[in-house]
ZAVEXLUM-139587 format. One record per residue (C-alpha): residue in one letter; x, y, z; residue number from 1. Coordinates in pm, 1 decimal, always signed. Example, Ala and Ser with C-alpha at 12.3 -4.5 7.8 and 13.67 -1.06 7.14 Angstrom:
% ZAVEXLUM-139587
<residuo: a; X: +1230.0; Y: -450.0; Z: +780.0; num: 1>
<residuo: s; X: +1367.0; Y: -106.0; Z: +714.0; num: 2>
This chain:
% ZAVEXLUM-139587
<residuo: x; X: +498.8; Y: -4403.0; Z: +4302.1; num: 1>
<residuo: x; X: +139.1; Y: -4401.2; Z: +4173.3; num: 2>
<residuo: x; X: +21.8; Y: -4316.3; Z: +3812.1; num: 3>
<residuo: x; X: -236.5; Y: -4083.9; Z: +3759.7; num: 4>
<residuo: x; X: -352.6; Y: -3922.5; Z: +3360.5; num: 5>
<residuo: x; X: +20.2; Y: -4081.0; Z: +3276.5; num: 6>
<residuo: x; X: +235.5; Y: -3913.6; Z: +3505.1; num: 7>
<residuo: x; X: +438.7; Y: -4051.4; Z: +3815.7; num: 8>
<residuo: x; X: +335.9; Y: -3892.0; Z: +4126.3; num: 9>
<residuo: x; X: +488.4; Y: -4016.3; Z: +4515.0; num: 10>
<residuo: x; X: +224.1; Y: -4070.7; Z: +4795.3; num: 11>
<residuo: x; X: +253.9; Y: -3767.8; Z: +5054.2; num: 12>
<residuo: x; X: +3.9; Y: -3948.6; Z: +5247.9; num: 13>
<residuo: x; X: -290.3; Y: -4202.9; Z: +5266.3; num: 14>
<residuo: x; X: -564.6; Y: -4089.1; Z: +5364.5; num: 15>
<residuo: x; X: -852.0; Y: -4340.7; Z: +5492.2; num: 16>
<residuo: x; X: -892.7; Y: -4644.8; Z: +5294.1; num: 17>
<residuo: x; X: -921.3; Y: -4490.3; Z: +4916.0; num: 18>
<residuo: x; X: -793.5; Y: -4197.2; Z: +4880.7; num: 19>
<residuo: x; X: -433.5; Y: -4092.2; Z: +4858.4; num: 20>
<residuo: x; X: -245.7; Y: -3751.6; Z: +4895.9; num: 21>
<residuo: x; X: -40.0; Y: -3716.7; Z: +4568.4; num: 22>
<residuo: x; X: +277.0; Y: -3462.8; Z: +4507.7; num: 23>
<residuo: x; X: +108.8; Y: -3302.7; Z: +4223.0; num: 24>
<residuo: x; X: +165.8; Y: -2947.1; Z: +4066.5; num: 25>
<residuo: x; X: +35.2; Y: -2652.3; Z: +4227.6; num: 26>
<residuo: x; X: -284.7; Y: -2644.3; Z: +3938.2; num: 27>
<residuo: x; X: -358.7; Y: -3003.6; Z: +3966.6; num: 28>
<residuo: x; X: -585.5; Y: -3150.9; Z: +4311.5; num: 29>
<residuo: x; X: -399.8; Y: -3378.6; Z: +4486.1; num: 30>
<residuo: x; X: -574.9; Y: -3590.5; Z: +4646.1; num: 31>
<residuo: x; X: -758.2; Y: -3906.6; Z: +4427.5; num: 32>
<residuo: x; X: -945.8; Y: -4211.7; Z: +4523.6; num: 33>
<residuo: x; X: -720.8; Y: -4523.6; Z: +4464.7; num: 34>
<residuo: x; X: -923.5; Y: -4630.7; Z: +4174.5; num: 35>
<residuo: x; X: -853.8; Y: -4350.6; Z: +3969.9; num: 36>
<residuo: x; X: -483.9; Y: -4428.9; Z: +4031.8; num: 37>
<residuo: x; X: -259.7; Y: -4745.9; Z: +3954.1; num: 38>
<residuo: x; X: +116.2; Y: -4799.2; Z: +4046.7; num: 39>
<residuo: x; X: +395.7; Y: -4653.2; Z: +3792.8; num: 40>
<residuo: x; X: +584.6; Y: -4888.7; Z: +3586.0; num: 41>
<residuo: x; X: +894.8; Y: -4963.6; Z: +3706.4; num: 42>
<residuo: x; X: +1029.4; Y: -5067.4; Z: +3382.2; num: 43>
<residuo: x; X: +821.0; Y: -4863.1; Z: +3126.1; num: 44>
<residuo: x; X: +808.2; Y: -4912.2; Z: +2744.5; num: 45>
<residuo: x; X: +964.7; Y: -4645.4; Z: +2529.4; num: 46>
<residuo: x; X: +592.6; Y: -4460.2; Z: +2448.3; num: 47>
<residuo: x; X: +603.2; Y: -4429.1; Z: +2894.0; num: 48>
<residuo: x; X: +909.9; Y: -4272.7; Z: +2938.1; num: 49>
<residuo: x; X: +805.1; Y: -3878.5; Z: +3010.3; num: 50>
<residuo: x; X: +1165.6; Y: -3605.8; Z: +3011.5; num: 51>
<residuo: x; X: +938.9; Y: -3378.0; Z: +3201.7; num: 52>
<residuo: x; X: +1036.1; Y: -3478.6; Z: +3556.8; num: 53>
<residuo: x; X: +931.1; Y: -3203.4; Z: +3791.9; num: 54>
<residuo: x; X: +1054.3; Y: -3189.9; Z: +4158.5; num: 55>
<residuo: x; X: +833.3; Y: -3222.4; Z: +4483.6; num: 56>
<residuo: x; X: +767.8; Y: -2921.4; Z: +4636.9; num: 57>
<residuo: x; X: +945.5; Y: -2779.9; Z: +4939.5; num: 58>
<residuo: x; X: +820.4; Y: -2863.7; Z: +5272.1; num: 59>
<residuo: x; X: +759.4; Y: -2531.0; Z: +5485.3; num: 60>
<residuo: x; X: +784.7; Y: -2475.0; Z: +5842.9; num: 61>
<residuo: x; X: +359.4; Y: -2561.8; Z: +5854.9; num: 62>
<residuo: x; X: +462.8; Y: -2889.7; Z: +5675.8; num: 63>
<residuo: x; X: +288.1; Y: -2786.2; Z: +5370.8; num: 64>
<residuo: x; X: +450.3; Y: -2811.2; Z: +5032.5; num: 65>
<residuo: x; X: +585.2; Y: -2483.6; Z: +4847.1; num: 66>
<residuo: x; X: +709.0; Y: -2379.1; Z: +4526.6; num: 67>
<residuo: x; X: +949.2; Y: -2075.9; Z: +4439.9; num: 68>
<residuo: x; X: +842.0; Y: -1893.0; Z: +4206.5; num: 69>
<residuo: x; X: +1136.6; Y: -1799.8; Z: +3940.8; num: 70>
<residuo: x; X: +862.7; Y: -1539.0; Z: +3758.7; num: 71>
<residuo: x; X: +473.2; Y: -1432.8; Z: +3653.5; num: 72>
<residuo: x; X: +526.2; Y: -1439.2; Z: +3282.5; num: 73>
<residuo: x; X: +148.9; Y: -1346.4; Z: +3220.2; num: 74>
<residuo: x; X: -200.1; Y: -1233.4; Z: +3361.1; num: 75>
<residuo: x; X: -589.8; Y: -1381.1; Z: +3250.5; num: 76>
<residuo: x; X: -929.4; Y: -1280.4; Z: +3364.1; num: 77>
<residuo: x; X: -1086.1; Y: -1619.1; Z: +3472.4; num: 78>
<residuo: x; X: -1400.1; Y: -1618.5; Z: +3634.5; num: 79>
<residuo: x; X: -1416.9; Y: -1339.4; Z: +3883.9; num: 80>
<residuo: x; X: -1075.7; Y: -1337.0; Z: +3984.0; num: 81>
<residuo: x; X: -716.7; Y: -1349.0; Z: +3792.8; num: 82>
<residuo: x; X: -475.7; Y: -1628.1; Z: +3665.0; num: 83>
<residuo: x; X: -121.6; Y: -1612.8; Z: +3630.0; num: 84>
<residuo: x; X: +131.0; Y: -1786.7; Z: +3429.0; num: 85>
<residuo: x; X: +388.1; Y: -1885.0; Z: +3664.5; num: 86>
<residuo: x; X: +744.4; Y: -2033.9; Z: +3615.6; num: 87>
<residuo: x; X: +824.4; Y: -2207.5; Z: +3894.7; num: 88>
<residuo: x; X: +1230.7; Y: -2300.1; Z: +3991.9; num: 89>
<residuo: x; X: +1303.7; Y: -2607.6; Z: +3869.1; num: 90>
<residuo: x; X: +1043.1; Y: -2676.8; Z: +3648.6; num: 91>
<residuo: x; X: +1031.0; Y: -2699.0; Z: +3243.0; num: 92>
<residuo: x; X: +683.1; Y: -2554.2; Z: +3164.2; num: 93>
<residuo: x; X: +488.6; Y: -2235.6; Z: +3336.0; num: 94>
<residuo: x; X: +147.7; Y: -2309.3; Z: +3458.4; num: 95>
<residuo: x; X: -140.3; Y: -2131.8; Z: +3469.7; num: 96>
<residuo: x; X: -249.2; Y: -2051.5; Z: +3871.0; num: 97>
<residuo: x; X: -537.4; Y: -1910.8; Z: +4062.0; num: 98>
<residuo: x; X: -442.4; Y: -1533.7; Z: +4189.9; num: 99>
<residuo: x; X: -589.4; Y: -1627.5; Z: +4497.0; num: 100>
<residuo: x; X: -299.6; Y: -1877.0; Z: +4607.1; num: 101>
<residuo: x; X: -12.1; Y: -1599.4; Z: +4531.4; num: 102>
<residuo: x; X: -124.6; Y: -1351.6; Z: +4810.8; num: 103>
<residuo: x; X: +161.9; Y: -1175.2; Z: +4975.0; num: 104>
<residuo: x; X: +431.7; Y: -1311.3; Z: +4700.4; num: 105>
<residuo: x; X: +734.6; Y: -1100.9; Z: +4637.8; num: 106>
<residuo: x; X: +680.7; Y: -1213.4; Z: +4281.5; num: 107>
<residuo: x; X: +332.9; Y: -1082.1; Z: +4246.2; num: 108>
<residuo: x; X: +423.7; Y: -752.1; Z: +4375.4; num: 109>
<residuo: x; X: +701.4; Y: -754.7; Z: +4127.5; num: 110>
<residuo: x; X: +455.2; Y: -802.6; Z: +3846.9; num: 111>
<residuo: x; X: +233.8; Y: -573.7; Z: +3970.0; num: 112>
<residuo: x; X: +510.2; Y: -338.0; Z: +3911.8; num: 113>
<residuo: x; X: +570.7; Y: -410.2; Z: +3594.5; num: 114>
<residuo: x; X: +277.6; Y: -483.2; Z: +3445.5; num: 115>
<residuo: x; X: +146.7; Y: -164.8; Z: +3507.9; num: 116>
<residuo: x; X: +437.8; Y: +118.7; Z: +3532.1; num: 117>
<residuo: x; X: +511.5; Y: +146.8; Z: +3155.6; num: 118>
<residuo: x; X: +848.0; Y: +285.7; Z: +3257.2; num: 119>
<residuo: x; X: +944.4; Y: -8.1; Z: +3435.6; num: 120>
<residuo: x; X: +1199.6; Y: -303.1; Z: +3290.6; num: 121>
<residuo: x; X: +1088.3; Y: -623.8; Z: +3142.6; num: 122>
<residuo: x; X: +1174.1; Y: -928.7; Z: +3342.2; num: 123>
<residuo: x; X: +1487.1; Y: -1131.6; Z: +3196.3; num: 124>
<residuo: x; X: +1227.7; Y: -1401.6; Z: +3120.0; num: 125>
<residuo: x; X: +1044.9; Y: -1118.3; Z: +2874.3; num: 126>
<residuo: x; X: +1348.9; Y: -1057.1; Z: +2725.1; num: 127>
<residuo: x; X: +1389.7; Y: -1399.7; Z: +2648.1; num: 128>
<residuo: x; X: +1717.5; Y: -1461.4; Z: +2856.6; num: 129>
């Protein structure tokens, strides 16, 4: 486990002699040159401890990691393309990600749908339940 901005992230994979391949979250780069990184306390004071332990992704049939998406709770302009607020399964906070990276998503289509058919239901998240 390396630490990186505070948080505990495993090595995927090392690649060359300084830079390492990091499980981050989908919105964060993951790979870093080793001396932006140190390794994570093993026995960390009280100020360390973090409760918002997010799982690795899933490894796909291409070997790359994936998330499931639970649900798009919102939409931003960002540059010339579109941001999304994502809640991802098994994760406590949404996070904001590219438009680009959910091409072909069940979940996109979904909140295409909804986001503009005024007839159409809010999600259970939108509900708030």
């Amino acid at each position: 486990m390396l630490d990186y901005c505070h948080a505990k992230y495993e090595v995927i994979e090392v690649l060359g002699s300084h830079n390492y391949h990091l499980n981050t979250p989908p919105e964060i780069h993951d790979v870093f040159h080793m001396s932006l990184l140190r390794r994570a306390a093993t026995d960390p004071f009280p100020s360390q401890l973090t409760s918002d332990w997010q799982p690795p992704g899933i490894v796909g049939e291409d070997n790359e990691l994936k998330w499931e998406i639970e649900d798009i709770l919102n939409e931003r302009p960002r540059g010339r393309g579109r941001q999304y607020l994502m809640k991802w399964v098994g994760y406590d906070h949404p996070t904001w990600t590219p438009g680009s990276t959910l091409s072909k998503t069940a979940a996109l289509d979904q909140w295409e749908t909804r986001a503009h058919d005024p007839t159409a239901q809010p999600s259970p998240s939108e509900r708030g339940g």
